[in-house]
Structures are given as C-alpha cells and as structure tokens.
Backbone and ligand atoms as CSV (ligand in chain L), in Angstrom:
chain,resi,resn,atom,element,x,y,z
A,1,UNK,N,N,-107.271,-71.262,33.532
A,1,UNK,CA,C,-107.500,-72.075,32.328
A,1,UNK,C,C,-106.686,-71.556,31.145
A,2,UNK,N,N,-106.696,-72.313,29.960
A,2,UNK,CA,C,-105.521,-71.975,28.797
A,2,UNK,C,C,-106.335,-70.745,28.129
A,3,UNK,N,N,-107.340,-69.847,27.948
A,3,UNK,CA,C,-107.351,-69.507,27.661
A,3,UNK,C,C,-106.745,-67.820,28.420
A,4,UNK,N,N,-107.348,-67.831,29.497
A,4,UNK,CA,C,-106.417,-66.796,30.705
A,4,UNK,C,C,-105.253,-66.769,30.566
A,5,UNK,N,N,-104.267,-67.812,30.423
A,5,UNK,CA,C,-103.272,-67.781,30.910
A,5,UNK,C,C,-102.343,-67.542,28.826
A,6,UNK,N,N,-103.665,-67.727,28.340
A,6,UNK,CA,C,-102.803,-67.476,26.939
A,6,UNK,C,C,-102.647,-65.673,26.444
A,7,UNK,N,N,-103.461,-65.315,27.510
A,7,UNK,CA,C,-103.389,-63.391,27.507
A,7,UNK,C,C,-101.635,-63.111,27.666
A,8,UNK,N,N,-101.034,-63.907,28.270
A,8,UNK,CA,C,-99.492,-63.787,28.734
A,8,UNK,C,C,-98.854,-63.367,27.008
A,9,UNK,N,N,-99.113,-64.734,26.652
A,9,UNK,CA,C,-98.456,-64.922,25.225
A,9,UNK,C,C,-99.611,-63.973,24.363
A,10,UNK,N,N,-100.390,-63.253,24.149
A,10,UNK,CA,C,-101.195,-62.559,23.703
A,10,UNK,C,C,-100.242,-61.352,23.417
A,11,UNK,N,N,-99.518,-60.883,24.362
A,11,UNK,CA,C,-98.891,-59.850,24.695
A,11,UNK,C,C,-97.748,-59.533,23.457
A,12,UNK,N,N,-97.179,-60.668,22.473
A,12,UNK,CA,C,-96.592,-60.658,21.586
A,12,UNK,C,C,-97.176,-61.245,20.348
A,13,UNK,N,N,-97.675,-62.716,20.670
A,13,UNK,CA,C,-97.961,-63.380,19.420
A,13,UNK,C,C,-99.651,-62.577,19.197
A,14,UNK,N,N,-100.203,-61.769,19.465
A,14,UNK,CA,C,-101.787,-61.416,19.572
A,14,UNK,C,C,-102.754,-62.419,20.399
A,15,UNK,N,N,-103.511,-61.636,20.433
A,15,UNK,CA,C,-105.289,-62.404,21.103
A,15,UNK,C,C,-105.139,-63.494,19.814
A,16,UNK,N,N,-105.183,-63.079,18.314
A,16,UNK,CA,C,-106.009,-64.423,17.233
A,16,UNK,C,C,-104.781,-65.402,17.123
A,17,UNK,N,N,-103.252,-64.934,17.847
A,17,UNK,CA,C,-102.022,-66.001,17.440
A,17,UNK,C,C,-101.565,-65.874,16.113
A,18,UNK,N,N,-102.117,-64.562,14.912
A,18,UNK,CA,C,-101.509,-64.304,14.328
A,18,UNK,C,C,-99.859,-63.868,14.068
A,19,UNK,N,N,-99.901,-63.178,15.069
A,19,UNK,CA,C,-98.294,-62.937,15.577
A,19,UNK,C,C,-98.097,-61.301,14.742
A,20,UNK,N,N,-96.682,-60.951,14.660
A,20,UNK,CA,C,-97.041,-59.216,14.004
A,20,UNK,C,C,-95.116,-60.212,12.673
A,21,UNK,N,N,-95.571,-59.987,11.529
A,21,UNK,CA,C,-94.745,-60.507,10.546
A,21,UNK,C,C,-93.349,-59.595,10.890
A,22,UNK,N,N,-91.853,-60.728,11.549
A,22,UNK,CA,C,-90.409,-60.355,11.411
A,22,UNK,C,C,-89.763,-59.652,12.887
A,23,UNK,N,N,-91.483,-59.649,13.731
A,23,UNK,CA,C,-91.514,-59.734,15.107
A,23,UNK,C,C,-91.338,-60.926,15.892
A,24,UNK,N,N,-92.862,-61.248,15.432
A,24,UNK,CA,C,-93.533,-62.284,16.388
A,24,UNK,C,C,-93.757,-62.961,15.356
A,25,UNK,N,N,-93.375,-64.431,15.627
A,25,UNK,CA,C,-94.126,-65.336,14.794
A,25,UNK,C,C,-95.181,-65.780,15.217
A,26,UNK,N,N,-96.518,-66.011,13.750
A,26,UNK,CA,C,-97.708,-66.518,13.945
A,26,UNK,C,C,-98.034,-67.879,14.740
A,27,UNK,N,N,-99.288,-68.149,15.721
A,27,UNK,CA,C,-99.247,-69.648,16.329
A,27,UNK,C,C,-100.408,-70.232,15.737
A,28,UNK,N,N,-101.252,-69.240,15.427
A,28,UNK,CA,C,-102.254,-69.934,14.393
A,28,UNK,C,C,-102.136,-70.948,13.601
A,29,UNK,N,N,-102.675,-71.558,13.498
A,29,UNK,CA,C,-103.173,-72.706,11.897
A,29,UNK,C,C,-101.828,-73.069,11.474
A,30,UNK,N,N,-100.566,-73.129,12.649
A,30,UNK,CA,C,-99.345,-73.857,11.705
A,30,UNK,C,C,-98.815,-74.676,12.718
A,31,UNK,N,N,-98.838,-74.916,13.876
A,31,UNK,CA,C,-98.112,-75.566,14.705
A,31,UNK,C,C,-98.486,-77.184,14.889
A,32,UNK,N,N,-99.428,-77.600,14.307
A,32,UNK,CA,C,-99.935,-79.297,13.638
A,32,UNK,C,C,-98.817,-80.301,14.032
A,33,UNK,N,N,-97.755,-79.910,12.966
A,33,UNK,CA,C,-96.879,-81.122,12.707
A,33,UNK,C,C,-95.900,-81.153,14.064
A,34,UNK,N,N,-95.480,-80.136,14.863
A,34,UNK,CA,C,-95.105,-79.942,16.181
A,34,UNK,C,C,-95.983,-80.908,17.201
A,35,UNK,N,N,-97.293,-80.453,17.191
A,35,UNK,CA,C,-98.590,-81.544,18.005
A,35,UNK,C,C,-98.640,-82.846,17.694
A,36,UNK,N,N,-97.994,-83.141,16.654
A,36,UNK,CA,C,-98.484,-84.727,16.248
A,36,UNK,C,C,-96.959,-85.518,15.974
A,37,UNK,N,N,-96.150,-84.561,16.830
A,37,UNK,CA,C,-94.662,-85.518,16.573
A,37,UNK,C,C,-94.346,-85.434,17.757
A,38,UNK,N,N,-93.849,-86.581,18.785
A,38,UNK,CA,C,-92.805,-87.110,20.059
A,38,UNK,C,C,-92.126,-85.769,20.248
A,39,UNK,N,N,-91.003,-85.509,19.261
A,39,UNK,CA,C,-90.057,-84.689,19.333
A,39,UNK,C,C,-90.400,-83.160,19.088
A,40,UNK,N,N,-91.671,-82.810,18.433
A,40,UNK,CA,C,-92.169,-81.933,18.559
A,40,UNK,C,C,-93.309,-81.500,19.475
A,41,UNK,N,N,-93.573,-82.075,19.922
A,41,UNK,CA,C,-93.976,-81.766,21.294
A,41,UNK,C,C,-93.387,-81.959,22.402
A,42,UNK,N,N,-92.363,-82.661,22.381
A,42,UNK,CA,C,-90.969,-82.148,23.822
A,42,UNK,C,C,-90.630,-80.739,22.922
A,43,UNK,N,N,-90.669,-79.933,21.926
A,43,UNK,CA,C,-90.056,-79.046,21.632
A,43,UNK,C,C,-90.905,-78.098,22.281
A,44,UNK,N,N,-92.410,-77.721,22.103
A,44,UNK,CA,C,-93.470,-76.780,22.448
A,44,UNK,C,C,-92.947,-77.020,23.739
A,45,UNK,N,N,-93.091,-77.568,24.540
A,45,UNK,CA,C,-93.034,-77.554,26.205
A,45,UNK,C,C,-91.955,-77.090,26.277
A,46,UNK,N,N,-90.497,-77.034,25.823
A,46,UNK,CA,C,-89.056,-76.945,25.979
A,46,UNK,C,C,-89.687,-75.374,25.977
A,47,UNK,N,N,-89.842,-74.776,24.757
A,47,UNK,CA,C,-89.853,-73.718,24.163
A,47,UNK,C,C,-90.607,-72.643,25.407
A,48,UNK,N,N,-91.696,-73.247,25.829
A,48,UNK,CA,C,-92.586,-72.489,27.026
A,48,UNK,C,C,-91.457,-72.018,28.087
A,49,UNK,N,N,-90.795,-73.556,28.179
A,49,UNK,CA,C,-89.980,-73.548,29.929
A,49,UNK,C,C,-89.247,-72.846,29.312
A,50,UNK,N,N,-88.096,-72.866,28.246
A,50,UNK,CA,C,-86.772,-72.249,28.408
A,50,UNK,C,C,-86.741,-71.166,27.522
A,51,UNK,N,N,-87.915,-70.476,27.164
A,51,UNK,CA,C,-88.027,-69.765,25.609
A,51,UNK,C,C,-87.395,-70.007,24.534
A,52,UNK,N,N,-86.790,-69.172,23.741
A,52,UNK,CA,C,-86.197,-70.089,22.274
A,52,UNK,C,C,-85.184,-68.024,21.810
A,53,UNK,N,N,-84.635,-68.517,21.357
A,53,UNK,CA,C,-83.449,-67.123,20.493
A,53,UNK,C,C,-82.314,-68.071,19.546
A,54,UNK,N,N,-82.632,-67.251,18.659
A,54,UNK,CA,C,-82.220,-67.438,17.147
A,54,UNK,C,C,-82.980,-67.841,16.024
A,55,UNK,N,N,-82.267,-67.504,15.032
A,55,UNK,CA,C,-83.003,-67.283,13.620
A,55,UNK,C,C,-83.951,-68.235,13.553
A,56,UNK,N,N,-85.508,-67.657,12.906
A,56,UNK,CA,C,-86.269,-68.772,13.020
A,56,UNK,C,C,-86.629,-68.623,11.476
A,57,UNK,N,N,-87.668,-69.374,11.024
A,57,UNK,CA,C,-87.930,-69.146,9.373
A,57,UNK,C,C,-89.363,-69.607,9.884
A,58,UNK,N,N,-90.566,-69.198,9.410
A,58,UNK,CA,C,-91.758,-69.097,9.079
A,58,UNK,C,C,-92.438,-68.352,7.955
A,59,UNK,N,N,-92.970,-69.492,7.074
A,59,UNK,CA,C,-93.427,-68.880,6.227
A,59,UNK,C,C,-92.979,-67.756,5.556
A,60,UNK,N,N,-91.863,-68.161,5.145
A,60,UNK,CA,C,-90.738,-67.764,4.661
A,60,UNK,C,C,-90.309,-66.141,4.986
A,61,UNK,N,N,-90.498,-65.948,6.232
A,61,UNK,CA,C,-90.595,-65.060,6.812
A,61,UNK,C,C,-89.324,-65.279,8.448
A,62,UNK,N,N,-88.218,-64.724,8.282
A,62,UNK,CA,C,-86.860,-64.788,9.404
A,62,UNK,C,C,-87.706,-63.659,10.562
A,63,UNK,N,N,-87.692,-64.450,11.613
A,63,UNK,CA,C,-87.803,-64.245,13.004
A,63,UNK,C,C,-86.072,-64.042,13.341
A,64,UNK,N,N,-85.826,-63.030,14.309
A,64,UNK,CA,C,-84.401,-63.050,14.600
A,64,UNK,C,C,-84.913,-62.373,16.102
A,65,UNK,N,N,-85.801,-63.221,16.635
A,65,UNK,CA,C,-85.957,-62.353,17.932
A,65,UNK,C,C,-85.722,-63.508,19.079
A,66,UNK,N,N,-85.871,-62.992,20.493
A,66,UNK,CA,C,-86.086,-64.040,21.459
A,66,UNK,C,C,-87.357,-63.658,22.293
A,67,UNK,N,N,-87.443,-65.095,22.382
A,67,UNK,CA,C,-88.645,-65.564,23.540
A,67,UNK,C,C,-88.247,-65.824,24.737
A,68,UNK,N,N,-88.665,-64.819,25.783
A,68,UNK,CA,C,-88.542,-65.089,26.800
A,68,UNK,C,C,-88.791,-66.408,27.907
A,69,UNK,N,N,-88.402,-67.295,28.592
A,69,UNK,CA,C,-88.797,-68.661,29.120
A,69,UNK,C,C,-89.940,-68.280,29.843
A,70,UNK,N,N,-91.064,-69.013,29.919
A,70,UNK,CA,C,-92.064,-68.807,30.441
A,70,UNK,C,C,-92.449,-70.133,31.780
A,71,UNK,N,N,-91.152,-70.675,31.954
A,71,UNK,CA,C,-90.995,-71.577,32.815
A,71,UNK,C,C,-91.631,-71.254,34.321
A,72,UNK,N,N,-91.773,-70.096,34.709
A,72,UNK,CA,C,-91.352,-69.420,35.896
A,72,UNK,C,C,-93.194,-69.459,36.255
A,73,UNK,N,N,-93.792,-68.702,35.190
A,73,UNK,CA,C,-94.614,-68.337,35.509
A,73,UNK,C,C,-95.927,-69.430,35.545
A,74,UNK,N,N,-95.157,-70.345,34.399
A,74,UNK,CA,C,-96.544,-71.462,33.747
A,74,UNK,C,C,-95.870,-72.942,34.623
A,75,UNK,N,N,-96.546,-73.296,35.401
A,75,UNK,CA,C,-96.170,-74.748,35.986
A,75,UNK,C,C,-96.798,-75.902,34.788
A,76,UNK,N,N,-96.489,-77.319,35.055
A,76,UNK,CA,C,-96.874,-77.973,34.069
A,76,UNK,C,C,-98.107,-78.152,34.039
A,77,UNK,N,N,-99.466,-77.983,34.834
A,77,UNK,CA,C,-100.611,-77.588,34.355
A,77,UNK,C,C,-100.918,-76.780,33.677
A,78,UNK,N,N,-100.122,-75.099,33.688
A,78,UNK,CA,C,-100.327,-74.226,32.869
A,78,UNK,C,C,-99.677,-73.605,31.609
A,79,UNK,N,N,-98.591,-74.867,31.164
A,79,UNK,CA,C,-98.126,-75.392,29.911
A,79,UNK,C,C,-99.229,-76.390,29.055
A,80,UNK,N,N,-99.121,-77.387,29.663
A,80,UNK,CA,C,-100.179,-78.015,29.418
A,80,UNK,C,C,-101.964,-77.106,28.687
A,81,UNK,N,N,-102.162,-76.645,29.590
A,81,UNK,CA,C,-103.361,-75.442,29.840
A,81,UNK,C,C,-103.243,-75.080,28.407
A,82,UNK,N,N,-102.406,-73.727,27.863
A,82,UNK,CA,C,-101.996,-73.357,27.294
A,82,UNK,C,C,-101.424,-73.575,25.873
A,83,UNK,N,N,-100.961,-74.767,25.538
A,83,UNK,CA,C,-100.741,-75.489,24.707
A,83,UNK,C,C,-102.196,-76.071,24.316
A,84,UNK,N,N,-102.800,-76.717,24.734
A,84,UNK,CA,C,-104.191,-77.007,24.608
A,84,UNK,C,C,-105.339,-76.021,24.024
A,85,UNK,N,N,-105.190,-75.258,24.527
A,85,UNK,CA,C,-105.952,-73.845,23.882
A,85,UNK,C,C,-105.566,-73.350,22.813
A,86,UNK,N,N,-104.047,-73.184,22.391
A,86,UNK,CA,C,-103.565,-72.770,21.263
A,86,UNK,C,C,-104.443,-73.798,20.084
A,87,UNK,N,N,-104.232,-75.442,20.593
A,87,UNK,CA,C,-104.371,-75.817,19.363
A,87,UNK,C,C,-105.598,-76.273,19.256
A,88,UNK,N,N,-106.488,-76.006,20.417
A,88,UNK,CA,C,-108.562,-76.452,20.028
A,88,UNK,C,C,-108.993,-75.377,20.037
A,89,UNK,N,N,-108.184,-74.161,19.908
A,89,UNK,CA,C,-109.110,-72.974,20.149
A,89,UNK,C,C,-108.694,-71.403,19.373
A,90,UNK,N,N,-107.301,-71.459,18.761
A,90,UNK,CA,C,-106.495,-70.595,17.962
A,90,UNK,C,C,-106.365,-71.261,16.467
A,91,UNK,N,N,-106.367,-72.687,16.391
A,91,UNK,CA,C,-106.387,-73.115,15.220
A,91,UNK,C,C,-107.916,-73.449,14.590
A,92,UNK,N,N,-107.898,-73.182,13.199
A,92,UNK,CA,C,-108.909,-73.857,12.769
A,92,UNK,C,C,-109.350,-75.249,12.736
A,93,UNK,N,N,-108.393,-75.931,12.119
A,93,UNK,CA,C,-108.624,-77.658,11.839
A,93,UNK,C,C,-109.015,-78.319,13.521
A,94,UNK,N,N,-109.423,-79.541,13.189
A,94,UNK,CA,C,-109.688,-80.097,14.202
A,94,UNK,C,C,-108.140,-80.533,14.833
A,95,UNK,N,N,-107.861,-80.508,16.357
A,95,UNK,CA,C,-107.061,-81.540,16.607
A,95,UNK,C,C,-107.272,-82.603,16.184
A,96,UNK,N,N,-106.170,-83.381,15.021
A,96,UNK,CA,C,-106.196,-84.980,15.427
A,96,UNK,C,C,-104.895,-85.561,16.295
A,97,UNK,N,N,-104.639,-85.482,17.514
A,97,UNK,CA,C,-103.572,-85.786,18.538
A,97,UNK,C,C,-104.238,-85.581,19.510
A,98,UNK,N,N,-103.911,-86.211,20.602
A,98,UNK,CA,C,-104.227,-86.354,22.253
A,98,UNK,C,C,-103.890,-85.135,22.660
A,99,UNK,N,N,-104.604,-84.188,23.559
A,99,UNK,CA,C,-104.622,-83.176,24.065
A,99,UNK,C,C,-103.136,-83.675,25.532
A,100,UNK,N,N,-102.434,-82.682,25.808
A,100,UNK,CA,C,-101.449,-82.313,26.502
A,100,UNK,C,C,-102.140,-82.647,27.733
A,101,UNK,N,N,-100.972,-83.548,28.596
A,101,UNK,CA,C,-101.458,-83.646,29.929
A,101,UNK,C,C,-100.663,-82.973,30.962
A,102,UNK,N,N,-101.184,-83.001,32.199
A,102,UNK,CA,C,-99.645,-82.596,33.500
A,102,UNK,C,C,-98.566,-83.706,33.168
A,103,UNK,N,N,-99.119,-85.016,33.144
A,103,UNK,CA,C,-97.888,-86.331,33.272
A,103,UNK,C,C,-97.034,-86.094,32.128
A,104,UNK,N,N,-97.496,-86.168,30.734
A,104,UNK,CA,C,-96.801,-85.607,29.757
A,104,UNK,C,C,-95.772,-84.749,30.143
A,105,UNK,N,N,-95.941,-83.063,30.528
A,105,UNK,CA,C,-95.462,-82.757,30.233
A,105,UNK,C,C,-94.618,-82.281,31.665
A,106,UNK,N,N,-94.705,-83.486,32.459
A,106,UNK,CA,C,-93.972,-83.304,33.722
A,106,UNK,C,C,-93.074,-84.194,32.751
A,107,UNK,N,N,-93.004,-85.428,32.194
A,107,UNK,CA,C,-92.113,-86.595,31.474
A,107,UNK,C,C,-91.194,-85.734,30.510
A,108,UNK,N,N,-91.618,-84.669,29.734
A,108,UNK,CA,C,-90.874,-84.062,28.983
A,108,UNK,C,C,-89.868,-83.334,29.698
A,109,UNK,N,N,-90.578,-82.714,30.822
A,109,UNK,CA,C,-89.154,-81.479,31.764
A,109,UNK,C,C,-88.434,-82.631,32.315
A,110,UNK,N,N,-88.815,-84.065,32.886
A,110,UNK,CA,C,-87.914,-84.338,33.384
A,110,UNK,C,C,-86.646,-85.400,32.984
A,111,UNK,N,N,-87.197,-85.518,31.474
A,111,UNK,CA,C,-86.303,-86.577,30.442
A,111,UNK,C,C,-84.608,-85.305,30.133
A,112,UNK,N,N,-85.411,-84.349,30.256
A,112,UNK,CA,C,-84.396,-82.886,29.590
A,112,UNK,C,C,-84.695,-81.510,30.557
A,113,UNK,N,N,-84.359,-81.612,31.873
A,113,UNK,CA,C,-84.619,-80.360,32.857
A,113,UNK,C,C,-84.216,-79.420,32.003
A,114,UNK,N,N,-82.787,-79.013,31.587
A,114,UNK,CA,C,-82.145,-78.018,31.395
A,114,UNK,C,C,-82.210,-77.986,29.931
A,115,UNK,N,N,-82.595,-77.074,28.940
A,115,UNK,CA,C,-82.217,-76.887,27.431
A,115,UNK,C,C,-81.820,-75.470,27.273
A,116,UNK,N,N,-80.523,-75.091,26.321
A,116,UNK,CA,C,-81.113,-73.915,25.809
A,116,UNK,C,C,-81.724,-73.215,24.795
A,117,UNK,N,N,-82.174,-72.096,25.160
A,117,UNK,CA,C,-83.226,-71.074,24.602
A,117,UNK,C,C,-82.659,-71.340,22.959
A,118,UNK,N,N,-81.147,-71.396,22.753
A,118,UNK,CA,C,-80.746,-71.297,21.670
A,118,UNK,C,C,-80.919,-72.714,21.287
A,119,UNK,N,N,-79.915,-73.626,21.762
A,119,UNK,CA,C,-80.368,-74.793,21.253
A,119,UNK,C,C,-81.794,-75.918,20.672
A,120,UNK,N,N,-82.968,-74.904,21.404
A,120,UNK,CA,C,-84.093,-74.933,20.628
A,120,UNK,C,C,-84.045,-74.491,19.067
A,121,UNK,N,N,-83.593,-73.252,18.976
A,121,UNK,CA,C,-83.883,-72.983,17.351
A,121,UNK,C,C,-82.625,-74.009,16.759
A,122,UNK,N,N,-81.727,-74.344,17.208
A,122,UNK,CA,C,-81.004,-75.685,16.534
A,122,UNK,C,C,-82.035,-76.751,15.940
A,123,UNK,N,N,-82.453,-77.096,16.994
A,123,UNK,CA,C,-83.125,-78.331,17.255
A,123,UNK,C,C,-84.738,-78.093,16.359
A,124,UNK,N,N,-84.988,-77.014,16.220
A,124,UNK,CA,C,-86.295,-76.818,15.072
A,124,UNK,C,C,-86.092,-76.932,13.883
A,125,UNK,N,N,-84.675,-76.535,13.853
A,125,UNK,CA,C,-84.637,-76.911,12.142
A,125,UNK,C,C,-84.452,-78.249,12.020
A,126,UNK,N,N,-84.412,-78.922,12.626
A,126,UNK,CA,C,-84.995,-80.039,12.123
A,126,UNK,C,C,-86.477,-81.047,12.462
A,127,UNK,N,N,-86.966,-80.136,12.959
A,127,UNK,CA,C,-88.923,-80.587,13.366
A,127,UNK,C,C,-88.723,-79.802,11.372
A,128,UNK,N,N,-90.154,-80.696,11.018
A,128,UNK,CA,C,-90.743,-80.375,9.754
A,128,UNK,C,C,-92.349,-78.929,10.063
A,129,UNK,N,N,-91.892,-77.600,9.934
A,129,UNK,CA,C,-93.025,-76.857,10.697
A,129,UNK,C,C,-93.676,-76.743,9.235
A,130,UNK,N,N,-94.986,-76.265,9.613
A,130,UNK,CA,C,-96.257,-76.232,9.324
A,130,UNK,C,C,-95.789,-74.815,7.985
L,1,HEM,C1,C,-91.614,-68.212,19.450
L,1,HEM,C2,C,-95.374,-69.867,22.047
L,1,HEM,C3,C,-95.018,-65.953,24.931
L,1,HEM,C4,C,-92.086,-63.911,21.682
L,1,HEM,C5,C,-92.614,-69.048,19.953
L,1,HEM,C6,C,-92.866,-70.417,19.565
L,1,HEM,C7,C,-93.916,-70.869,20.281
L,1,HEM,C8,C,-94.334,-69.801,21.150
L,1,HEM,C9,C,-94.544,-72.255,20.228
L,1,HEM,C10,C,-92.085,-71.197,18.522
L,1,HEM,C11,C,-92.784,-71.084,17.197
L,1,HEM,C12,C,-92.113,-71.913,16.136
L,1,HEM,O1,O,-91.169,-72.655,16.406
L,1,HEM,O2,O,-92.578,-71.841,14.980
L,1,HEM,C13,C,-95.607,-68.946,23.070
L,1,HEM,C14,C,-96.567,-69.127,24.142
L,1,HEM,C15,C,-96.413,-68.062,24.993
L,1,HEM,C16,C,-95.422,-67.181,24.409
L,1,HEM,C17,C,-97.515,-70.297,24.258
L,1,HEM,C18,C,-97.094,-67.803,26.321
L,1,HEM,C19,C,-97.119,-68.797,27.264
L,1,HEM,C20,C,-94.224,-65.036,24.282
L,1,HEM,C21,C,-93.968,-63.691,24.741
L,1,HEM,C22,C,-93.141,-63.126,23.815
L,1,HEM,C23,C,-92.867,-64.114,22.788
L,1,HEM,C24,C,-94.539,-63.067,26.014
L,1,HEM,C25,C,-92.564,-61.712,23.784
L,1,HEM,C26,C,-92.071,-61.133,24.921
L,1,HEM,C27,C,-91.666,-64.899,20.808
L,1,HEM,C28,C,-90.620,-64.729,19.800
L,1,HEM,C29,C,-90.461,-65.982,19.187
L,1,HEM,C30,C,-91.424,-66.894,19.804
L,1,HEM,C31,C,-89.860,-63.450,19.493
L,1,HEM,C32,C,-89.428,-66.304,18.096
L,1,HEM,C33,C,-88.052,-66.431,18.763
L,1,HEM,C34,C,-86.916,-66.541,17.772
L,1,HEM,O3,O,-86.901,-65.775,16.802
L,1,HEM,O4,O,-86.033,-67.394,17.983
L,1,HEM,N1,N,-93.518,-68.700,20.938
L,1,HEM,N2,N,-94.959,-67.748,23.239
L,1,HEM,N3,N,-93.552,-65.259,23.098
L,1,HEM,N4,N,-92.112,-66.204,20.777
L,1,HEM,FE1,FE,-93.515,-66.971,21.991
C-alpha cells in the first residue's frame, strides 16, 4: 500500500515529506497545483518513472540535486499507490482531484514511455508549483 511503499521516498524527502532544505525538496502541503493539472500529473508519474536532475526552485529555495527513477521498483499500481498517499495522507488540505488510478497512470507511461530525468526539470518550470 502507498503508505509502505512511501518508506522508499522517506529515505530522502522524510517520514512527514518535509524534505531536509537545498537537499531534498519538501512534498508536503505543496504539490496541489501538480494534482489538479493534466500536465502536472503526467509530470508526478514521469518524475517517479524517470526521476528528475537539475536546478529546481522551491520555496525559494534551489534544489541542484538528482532523483533517482523509481520506475524499476514502483509498477503503475505502486506509483499510483504512492502518489495517493502523498496527497490524502502527507498533505493537510483536503484532496479536491480524483485520486490516481493504474489506467491513468498506465495512459501517462504510455502517451510518453521514454522522458528525461533532465527534461523534467525543463518541463517544471513551466507547471505553476505550489
Ligand atoms: C524531487 C517524489 C524518492 C530525491 C521529487 C519530486 C517529487 C518527488 C514529486 C519533484 C518535486 C517538485 O517538482 O517540486 C518522490 C517520491 C519518491 C521519491 C514519491 C518515492 C517513490 C526519492 C529518493 C531520493 C529523492 C529515494 C533520494 C535518493 C529527490 C531530489 C529531488 C526530488 C534530490 C530534486 C531533484 C532536482 O533537484 O532536480 N521527488 N521522490 N527522491 N527527489 Fe524525490
């Protein structure tokens, strides 16, 4: 279940998803506008499968690290899983968006199999983050 399988990502971002500031960025209480956009949520799933490297900005705070792809280990139930837990169970606010499915996010890997790690942090600067 997403919460087991969120011990993986625990390992950097913490147990609360605070994250450690210029390390790890926080997953807590900011990833909203990612959940409630098309293109930001093909980004979260991208980001799982192919990890992400290069400069990130949070809270006005530069990430210059990489994320390892977690493709390998998390199938699309346990993306899905995982993503789900972050945001009914690490965030405060209520979800208002449809919880992550397998079909979803089998439709997302297979609109875009291949991305890269880098071309994610391209592609974030222009999602509007939290
Ligand atoms: C970035 C989730 C595992 C290190 C991110 C982002 C998400 C995320 C959504 C992008 C945040 C944003 O765009 O604001 C997860 C989840 C994980 C996981 C759900 C487990 C399945 C890990 C692990 C590590 C890690 C194990 C360390 C080995 C990082 C780093 C970044 C990042 C360094 C920023 C990369 C950069 O600066 O470009 N993570 N993560 N993550 N994650 Fe993870």
């Amino acid at each position: 279940d997403g919460a087991k399988l969120y011990k993986r990502c625990a390992a950097c971002h913490l147990p609360t998803g605070e994250g450690v500031p210029g390390a790890f960025p926080p997953l807590k209480n900011r990833l909203s506008s990612f959940y409630t956009s098309e293109e930001g949520r093909a980004y979260l799933v991208q980001v799982l499968s192919h990890g992400l490297a290069g400069a990130i900005t949070v809270n006005g705070v530069t990430y210059r690290g990489f994320m390892p792809a977690q493709g390998k280990a998390l199938k699309n139930d346990g993306i899905a899983a995982v993503l789900n837990y972050i945001q009914s169970d690490l965030h405060e606010e209520k979800p208002d968006h449809s919880p992550f499915t397998i079909e979803e996010v089998q439709a997302i890997k297979t609109a875009e199999p291949k991305v890269s790690a880098q071309e994610l942090s391209k592609r974030r600067q222009k999602l509007v983050a939290t």
